[in-house]
MARZAMAR-211923 format. One record per residue (C-alpha): x, y, z. Coordinates in nm, 4 decimals. Last residue first. Layout:
BEGIN
NODE|X|Y|Z .
...
END
This chain:
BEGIN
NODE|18.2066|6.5218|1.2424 .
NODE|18.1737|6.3516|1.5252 .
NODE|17.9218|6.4163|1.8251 .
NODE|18.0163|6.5388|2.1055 .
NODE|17.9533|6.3512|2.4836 .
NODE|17.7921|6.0197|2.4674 .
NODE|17.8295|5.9123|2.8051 .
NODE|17.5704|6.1640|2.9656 .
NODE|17.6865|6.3251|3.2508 .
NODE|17.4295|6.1862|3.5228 .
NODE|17.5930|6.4534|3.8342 .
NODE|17.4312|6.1810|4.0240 .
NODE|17.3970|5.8691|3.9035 .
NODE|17.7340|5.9178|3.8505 .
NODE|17.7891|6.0730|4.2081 .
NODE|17.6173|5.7500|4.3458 .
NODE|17.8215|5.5433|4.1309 .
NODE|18.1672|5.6525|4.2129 .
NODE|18.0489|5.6657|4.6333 .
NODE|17.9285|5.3178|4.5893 .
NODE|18.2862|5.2323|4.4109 .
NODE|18.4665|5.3938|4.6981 .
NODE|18.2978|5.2389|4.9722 .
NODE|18.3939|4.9044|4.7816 .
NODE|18.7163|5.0168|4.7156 .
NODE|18.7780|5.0881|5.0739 .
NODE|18.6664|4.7504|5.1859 .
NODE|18.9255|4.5728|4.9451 .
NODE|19.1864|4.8064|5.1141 .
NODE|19.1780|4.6999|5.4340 .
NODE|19.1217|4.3365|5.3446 .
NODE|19.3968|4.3722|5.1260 .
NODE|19.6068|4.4691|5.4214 .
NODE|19.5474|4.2096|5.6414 .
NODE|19.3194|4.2248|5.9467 .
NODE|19.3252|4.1787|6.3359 .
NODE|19.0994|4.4798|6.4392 .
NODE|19.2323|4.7635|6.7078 .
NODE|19.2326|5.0772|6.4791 .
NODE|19.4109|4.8425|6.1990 .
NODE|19.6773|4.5904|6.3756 .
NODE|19.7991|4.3860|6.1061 .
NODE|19.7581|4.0274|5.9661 .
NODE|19.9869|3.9407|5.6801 .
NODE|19.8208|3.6549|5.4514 .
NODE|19.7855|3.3278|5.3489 .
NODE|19.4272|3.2589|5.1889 .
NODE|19.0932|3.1256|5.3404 .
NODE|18.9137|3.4562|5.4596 .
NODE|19.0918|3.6341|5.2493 .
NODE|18.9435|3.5232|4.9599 .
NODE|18.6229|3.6930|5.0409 .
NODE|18.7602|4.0540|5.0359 .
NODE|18.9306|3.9913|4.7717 .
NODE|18.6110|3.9396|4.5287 .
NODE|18.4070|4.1990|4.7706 .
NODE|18.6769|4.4991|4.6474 .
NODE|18.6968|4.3540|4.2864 .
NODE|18.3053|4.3537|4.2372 .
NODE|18.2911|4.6806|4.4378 .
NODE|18.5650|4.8429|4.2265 .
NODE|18.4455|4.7401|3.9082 .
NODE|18.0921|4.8527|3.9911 .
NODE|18.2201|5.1907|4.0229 .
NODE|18.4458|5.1794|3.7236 .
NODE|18.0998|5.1058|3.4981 .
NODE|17.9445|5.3874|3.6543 .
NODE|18.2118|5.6374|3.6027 .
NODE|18.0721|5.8093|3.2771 .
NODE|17.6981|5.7745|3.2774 .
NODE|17.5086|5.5468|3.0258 .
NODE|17.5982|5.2109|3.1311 .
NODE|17.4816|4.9085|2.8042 .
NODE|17.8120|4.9410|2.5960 .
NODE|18.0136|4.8515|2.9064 .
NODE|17.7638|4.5767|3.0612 .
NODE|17.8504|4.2786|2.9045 .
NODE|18.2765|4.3359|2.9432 .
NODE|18.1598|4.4235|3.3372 .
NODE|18.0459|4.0393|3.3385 .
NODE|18.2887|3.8690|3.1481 .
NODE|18.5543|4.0384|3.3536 .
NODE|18.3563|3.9370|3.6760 .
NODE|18.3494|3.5381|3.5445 .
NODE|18.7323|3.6057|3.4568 .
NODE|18.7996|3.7282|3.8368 .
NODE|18.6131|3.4737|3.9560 .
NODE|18.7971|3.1902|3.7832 .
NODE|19.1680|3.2981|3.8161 .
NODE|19.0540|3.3691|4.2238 .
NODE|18.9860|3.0388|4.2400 .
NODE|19.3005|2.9390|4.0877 .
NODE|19.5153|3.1797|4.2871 .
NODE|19.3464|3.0772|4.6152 .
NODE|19.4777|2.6232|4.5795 .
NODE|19.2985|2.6006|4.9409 .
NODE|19.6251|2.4351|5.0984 .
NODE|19.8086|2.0528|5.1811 .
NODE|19.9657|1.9886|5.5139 .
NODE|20.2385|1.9480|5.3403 .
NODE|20.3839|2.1746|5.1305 .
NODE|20.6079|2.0868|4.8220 .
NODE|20.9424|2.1156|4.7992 .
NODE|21.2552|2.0248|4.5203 .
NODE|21.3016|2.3458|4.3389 .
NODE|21.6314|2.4274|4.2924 .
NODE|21.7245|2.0465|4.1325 .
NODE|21.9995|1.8334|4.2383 .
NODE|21.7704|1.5930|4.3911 .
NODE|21.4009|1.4934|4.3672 .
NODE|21.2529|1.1287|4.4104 .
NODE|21.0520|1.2253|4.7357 .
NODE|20.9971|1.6059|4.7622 .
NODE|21.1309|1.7721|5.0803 .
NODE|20.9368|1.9609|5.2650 .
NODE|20.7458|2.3005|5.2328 .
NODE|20.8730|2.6190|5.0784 .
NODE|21.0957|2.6175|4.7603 .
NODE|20.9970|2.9564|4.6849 .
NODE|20.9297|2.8849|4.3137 .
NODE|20.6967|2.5732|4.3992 .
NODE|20.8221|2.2554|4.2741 .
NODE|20.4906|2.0740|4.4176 .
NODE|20.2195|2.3412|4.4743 .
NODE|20.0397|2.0776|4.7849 .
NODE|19.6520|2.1310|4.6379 .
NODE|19.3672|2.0761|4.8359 .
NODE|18.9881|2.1195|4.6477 .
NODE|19.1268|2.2020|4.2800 .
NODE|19.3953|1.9782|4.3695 .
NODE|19.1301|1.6829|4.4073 .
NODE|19.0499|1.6953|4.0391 .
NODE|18.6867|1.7789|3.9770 .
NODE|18.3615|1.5115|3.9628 .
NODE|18.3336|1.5174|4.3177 .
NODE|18.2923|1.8637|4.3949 .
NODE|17.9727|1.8223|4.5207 .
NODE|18.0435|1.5348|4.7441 .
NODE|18.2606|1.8199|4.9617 .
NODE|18.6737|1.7431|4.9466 .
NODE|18.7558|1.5939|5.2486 .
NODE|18.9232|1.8534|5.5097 .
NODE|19.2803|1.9210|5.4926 .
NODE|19.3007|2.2520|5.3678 .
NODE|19.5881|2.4677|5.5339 .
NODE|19.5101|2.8183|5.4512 .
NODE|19.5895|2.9531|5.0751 .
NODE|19.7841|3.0106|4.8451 .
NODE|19.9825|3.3495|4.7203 .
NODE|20.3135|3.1873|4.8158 .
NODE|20.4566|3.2284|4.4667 .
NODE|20.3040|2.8171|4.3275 .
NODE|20.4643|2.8610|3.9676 .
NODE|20.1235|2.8110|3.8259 .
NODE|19.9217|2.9005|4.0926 .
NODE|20.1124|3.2482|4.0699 .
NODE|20.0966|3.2412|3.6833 .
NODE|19.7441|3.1980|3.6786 .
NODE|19.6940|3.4931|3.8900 .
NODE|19.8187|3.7121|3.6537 .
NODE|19.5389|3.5824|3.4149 .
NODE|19.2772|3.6704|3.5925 .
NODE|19.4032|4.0309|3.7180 .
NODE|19.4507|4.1544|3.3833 .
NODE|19.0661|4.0764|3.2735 .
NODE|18.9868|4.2681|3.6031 .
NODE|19.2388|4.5505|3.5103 .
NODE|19.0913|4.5561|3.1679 .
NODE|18.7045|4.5687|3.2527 .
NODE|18.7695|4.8288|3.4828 .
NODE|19.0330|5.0304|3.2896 .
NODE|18.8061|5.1656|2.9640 .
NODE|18.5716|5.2721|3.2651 .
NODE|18.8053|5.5388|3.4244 .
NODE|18.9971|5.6024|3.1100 .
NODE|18.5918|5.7656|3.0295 .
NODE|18.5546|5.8857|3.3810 .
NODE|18.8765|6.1181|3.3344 .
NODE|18.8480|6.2480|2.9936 .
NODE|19.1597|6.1255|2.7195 .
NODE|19.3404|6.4560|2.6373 .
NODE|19.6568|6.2599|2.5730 .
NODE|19.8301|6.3982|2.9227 .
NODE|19.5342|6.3631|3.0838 .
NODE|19.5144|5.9767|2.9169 .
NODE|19.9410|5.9584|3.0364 .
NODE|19.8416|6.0555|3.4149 .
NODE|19.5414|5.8305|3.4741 .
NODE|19.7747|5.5424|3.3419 .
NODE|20.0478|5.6261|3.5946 .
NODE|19.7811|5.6485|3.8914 .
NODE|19.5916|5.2994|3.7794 .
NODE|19.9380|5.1783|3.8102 .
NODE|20.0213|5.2986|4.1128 .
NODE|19.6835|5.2086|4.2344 .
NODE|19.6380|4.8063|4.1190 .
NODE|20.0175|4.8002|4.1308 .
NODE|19.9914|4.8159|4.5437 .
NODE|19.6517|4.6471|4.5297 .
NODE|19.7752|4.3008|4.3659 .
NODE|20.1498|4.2783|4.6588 .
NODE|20.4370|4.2074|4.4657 .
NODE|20.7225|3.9611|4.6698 .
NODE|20.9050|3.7767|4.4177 .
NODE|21.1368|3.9476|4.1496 .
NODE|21.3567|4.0440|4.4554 .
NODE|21.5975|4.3689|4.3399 .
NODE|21.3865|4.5639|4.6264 .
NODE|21.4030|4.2774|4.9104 .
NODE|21.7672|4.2174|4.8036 .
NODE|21.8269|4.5523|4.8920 .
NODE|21.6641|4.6088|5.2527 .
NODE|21.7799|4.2216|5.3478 .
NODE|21.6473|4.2104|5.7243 .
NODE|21.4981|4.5378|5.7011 .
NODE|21.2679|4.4029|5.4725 .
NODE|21.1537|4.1285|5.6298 .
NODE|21.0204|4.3241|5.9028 .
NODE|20.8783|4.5721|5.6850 .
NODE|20.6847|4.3125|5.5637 .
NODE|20.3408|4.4959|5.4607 .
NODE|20.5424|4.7918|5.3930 .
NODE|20.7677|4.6211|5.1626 .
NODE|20.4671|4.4456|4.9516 .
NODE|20.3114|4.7574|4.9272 .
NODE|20.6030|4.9259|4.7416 .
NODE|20.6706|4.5962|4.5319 .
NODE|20.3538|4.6409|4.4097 .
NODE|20.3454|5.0048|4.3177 .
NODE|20.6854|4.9867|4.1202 .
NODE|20.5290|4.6563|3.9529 .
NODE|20.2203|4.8363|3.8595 .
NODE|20.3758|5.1918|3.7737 .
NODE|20.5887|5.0539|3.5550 .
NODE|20.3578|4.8233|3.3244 .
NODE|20.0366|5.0430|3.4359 .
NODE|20.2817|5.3081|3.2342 .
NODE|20.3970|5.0746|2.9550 .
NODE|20.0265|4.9856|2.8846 .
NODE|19.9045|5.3705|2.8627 .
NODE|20.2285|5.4192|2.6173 .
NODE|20.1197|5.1513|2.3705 .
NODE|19.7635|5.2292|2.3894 .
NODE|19.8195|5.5859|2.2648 .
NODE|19.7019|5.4845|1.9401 .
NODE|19.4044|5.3854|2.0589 .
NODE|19.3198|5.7447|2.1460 .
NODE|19.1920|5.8389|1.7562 .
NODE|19.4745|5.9372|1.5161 .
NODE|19.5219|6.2084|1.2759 .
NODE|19.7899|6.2426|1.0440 .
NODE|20.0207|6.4715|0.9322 .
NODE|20.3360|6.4631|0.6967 .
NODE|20.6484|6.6932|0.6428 .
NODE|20.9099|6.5433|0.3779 .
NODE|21.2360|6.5355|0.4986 .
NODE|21.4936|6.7358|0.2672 .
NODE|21.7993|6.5162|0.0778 .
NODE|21.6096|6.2028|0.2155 .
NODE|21.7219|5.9376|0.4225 .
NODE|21.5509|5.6130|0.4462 .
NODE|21.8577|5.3269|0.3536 .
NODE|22.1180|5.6028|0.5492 .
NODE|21.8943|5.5276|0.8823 .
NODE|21.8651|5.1905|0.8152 .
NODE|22.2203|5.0903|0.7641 .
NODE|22.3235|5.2970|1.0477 .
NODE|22.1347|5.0943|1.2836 .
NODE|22.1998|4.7778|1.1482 .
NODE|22.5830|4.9315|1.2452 .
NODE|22.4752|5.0396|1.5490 .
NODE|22.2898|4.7265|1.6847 .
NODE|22.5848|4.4899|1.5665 .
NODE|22.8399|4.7681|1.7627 .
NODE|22.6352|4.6430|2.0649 .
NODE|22.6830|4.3161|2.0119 .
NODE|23.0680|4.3559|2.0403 .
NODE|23.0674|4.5404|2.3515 .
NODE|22.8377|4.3520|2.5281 .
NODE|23.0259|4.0001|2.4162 .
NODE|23.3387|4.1388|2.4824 .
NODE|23.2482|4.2883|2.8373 .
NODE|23.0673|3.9671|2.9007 .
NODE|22.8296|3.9889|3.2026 .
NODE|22.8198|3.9948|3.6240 .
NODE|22.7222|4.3351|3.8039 .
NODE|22.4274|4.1180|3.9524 .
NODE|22.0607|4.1779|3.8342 .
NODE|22.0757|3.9158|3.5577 .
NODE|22.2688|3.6351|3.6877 .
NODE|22.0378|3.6541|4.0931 .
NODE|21.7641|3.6405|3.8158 .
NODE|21.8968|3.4047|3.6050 .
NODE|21.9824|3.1409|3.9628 .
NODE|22.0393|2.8118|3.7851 .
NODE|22.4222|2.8381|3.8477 .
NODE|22.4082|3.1850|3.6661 .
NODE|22.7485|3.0578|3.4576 .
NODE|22.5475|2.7139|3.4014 .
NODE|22.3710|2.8830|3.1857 .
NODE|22.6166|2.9077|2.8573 .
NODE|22.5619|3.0214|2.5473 .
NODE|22.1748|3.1414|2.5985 .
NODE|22.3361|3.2779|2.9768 .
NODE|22.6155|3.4622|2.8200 .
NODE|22.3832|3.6230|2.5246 .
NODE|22.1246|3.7392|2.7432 .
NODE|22.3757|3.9747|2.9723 .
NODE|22.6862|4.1050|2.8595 .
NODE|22.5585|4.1284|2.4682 .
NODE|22.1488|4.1838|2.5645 .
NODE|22.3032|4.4717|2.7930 .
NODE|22.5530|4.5887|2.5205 .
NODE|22.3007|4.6103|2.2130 .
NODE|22.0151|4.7818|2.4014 .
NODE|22.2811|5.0233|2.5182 .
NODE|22.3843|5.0899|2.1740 .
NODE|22.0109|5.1090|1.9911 .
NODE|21.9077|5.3842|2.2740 .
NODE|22.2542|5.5253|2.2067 .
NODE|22.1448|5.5864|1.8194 .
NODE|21.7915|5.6746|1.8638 .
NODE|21.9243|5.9280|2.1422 .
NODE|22.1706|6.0821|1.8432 .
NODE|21.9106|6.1406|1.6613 .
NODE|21.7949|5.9388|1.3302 .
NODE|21.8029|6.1385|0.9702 .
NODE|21.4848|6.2836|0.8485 .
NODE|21.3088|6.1172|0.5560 .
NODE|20.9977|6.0548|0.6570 .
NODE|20.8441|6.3294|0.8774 .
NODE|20.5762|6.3692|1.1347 .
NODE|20.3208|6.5542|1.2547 .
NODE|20.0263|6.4904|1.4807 .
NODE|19.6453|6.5733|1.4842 .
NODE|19.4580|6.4173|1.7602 .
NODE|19.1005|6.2838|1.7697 .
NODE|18.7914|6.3642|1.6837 .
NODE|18.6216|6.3746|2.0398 .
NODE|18.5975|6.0884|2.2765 .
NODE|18.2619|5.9654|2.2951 .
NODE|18.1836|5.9423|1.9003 .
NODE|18.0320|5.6161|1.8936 .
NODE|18.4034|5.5386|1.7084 .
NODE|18.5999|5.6615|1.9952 .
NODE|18.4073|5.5044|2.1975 .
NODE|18.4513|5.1960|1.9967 .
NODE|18.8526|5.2047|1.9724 .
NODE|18.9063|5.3670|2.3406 .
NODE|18.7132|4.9957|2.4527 .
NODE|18.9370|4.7569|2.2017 .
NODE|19.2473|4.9396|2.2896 .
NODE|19.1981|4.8897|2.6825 .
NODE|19.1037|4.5414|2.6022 .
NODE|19.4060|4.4349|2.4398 .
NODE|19.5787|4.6488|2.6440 .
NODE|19.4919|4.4434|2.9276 .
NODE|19.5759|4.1239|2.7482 .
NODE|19.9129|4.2814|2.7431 .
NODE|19.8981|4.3517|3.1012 .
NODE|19.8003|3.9939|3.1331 .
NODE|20.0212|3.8584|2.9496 .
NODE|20.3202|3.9606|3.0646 .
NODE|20.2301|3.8730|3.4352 .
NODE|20.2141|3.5603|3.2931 .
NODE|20.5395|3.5179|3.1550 .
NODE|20.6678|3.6471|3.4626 .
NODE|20.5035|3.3966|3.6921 .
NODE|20.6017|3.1054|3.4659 .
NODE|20.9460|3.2449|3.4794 .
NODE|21.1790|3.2154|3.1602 .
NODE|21.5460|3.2291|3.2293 .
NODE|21.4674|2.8668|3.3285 .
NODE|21.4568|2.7913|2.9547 .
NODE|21.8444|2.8284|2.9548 .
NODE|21.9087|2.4685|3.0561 .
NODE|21.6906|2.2919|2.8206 .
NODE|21.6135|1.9555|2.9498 .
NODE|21.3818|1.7680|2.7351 .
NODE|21.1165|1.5235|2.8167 .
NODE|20.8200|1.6636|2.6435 .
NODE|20.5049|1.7857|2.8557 .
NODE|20.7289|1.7764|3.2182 .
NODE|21.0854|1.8495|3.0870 .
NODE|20.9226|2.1775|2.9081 .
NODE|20.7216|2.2694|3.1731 .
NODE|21.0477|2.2332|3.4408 .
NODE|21.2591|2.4185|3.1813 .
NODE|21.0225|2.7247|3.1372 .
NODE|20.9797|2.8248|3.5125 .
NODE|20.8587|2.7567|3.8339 .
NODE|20.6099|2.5334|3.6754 .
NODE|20.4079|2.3218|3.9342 .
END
């Protein structure tokens, strides 16, 4: 496993780069995906824009010319000073987070100097620009744009609101552990529970398209496909840098008709996993991660890498094919409410007390989506608002 940067890079090629462990696997993945989301997200508000769904757009003004504000200006400084007393200290020298970035990163250490100086860099390129485009009198321009160009701000807000929503759930599904360490459970990188940014994030989006004049159901079923695509990938970066999210103890022989895979797709131990859980690994000192579990587990994220891209594929066929707003989301939410709901069964997990039934939280939720999503369709079916709503001129 890849906790990070340095151990792929010492694996593939042999070199040991130090400040490559600022770089999670689990981080870098979670990048992707929400930019794979917006990928998608762009792609789908792109063609219904085009088939004349979404209106005619939205005119906005601008002007060339016009000298920067003073919030472009401290915007520029503070990015300066916190790359300067923060990134530049551990690229010139990493043993200073003694191979803890994160711990590095969110404590009240830095470089004054470094900050300081850095920042006046920003400025001054700053400056530069702004007196390179100035104009005696800004010129006035308009342009209209379609809702793809909103795309940027939709993905920064299921960016927020995702990792704000799943680190929420996460606490109150280990409240426990949480009042053990209450702030170093919310600074934590690790512990972010799927459903928690799933709905905070699918909140924050919902907000910006009202805001943008993007309909309801339509954001609805641009998201679907995306969140699914989203949800693939992230899970590659928890098998990847083994987070906890696997599964029961597997120690069964692997079934005849999985013969012609790699065992670890059957029972996997998640050697050099992030949280260092497990024993000791032979042949492995001085390092941070050093354990790997034994009994060996049902490797979840990876199976859940290959449904959830098998689903994408899926709801990707049938977006241009649904005819009623809503119905697309709908069958997202069963096929992601059933998906979870069967993992469960064979993945690490909370178990709570829910009206007198052992279950975990996801399952709890997963069955709510699916009564959800049949409750989405049937009023799609329905109300039947046709998909193709004005036609553009």
């Amino acid at each position: 496993m890849y906790p990070n940067f340095y151990y792929i890079f010492k694996d593939w090629f042999g070199i040991e780069l130090d400040f490559l462990r600022m770089i999670n696997s689990f981080g870098f993945f979670v990048a992707i995906s929400f930019l794979l989301a917006g990928w998608a997200m762009r792609v789908e508000l792109k063609r219904k824009f085009n088939d004349g769904i979404l209106g005619n757009g939205t005119t906005l003004k601008y002007f060339t010319g016009k000298p920067f504000s003073n919030s472009e200006y401290l915007s520029s400084g503070i990015t300066g000073f916190i790359f300067g007393f923060k990134i530049l200290p551990l690229l010139l020298d990493f043993k200073i987070s003694n191979n803890d970035p994160q711990a590095f990163l969110l404590s009240t250490q830095g470089n004054f100097v470094y900050g300081l100086l850095v920042a006046l860099a920003f400025l001054g390129v700053n400056y530069w620009q702004d007196k390179k485009q100035r104009l005696p009198e800004p010129i006035e321009h308009t342009k209209t744009v379609d809702p793809s160009y909103y795309i940027g701000e939709l993905t920064l807000a299921a960016f927020i609101g995702g990792i704000l929503g799943a680190k929420f759930f996460h606490i109150l599904e280990n409240l426990s552990e949480f009042n053990q360490d209450p702030m170093g459970s919310i600074m934590s990188f690790s512990g972010l529970t799927f459903y928690g940014g799933l709905i905070v994030g699918g909140i924050s989006v919902l907000y910006v398209a009202k805001k943008r004049g993007i309909p309801f159901l339509h954001m609805l079923d641009v998201g679907g496909p995306a969140m699914m695509l989203s949800y693939g990938t992230g899970r590659i970066g928890c098998h990847v840098s083994g987070d906890g999210d696997w599964g029961i103890v597997n120690t069964a022989p692997k079934p005849n008709w999985m013969s012609f895979l790699p065992d670890w797709m059957w029972s996997y131990d998640y050697p050099n996993n992030v949280n260092s859980v497990g024993v000791p690994m032979p042949n492995c000192i001085g390092e941070q991660h050093c354990n790997h579990l034994d009994p060996m587990v049902f490797p979840t994220p990876f199976y859940e890498t290959i449904m959830a891209l098998i689903l994408f594929a899926i709801l990707w066929s049938l977006r241009k094919k649904l005819n009623y707003g809503g119905l697309l989301f709908g069958i997202y939410l069963i096929m992601n409410g059933l998906e979870r709901f069967m993992i469960e069964k064979i993945r690490v997990n909370t178990i709570q007390d829910f009206l007198g039934l052992k279950v975990t939280q996801a399952e709890i939720i997963s069955s709510g989506l699916v009564v959800l999503g049949i409750v989405l369709i049937v009023y799609s079916l329905k109300v039947k608002k046709p998909v193709k709503l004005i036609n553009k001129v």
